[in-house]
C-alpha positions in Angstrom: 94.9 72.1 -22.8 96.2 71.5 -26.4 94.6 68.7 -28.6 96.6 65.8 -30.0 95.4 66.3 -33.0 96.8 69.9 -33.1 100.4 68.4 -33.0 101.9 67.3 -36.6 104.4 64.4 -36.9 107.2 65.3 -39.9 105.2 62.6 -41.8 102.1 64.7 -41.5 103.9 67.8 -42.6 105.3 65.8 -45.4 101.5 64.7 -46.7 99.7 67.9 -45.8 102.1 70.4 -46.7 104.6 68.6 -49.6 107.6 69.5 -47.4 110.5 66.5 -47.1 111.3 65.1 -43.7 114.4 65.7 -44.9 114.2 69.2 -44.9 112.4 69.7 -41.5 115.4 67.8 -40.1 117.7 70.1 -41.6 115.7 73.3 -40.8 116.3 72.0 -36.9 120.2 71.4 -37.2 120.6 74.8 -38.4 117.9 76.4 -35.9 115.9 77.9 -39.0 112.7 76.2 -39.2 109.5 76.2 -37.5 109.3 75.7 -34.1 108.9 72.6 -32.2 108.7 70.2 -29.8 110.4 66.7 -28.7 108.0 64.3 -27.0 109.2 61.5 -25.2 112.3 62.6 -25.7 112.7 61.6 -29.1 109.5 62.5 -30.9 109.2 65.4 -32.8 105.8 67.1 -32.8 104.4 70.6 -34.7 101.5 72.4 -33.4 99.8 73.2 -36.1 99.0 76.8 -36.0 102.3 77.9 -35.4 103.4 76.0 -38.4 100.9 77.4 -40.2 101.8 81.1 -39.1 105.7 80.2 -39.9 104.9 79.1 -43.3 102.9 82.8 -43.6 105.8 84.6 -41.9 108.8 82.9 -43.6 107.9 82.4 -47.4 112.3 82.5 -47.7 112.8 78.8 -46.5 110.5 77.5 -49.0 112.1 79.0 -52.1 115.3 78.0 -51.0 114.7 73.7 -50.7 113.3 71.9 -53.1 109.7 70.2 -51.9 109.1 67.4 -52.3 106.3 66.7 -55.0 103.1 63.6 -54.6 102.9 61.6 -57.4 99.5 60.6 -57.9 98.2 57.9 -59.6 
């Protein structure tokens, strides 16, 4: 069975990986991003290692939309 904590919200994607909601949304509309899944319907959930392995496997979207940087401090 696959652990919760294995399944990324776009808010986690946006803190762990500097990638803008935004952007994941977009990726979806035009079928290009990484693969997911709706939860209840509504919620949308990443596992994380196939994230991970479409971030290794598709270096192209990440060049093409601007992330979104962390200020700090």
């Amino acid at each position: 069975m696959a652990s919760v904590a294995k399944q990324l919200s776009e808010r986690e994607i946006e803190e762990e990986y500097n990638i803008n909601a935004r952007t994941l949304q977009g990726w979806r509309t035009r079928k290009k991003g990484p693969p997911y899944r709706k939860v209840a319907g509504t919620l949308v959930r990443y596992d994380r290692a196939e994230f991970e392995a479409w971030l290794q496997s598709s270096p192209q979207f990440l060049g093409e939309t601007p992330l979104r940087s962390r200020k700090t401090g």
